[in-house]
N, C-alpha and C positions, 0 to 999 in steps of 0.2 A: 485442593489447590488446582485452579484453570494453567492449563499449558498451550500458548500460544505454538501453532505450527510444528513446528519439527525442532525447536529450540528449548526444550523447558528451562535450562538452566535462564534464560531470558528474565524469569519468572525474580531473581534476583532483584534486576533493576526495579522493580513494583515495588520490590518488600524493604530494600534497605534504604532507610530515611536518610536524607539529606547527600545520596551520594554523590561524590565531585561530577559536577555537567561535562567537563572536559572527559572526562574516563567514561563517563555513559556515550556519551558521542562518537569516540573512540572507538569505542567495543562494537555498539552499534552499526556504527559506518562498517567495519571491518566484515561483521557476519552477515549483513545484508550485501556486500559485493564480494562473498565467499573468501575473504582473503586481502583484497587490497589494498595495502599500504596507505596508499595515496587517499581511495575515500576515506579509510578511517580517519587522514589524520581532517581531513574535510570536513568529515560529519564532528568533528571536536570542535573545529572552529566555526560551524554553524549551530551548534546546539550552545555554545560558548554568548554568540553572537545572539541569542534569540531570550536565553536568561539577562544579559544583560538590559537590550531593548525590551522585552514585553514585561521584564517583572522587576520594574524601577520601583 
């Protein structure tokens, strides 16, 4: 198993099929600004935003 960066448990989002875009967003935004509230819930409603437009 490949472990990005400093993150393995990351390694999740890859493996688990179909997971909700808002909670991968979520998590995502959060651990990439160490902590912050505010991106995660940003990176939810951008990742939210891009399933719905790119994959009509």
């Amino acid at each position: 198993m490949r472990y990005w960066g400093r993150y393995p448990f990351l390694n999740w989002y890859f493996i688990i099929p179909r997971l909700n875009v808002y909670a991968a967003g979520f998590l995502l935004g959060r651990i990439g600004s160490k902590g912050d509230l505010k991106q995660g819930i940003l990176g939810a409603l951008t990742a939210g935003f891009n399933a719905k437009v790119l994959h009509q």
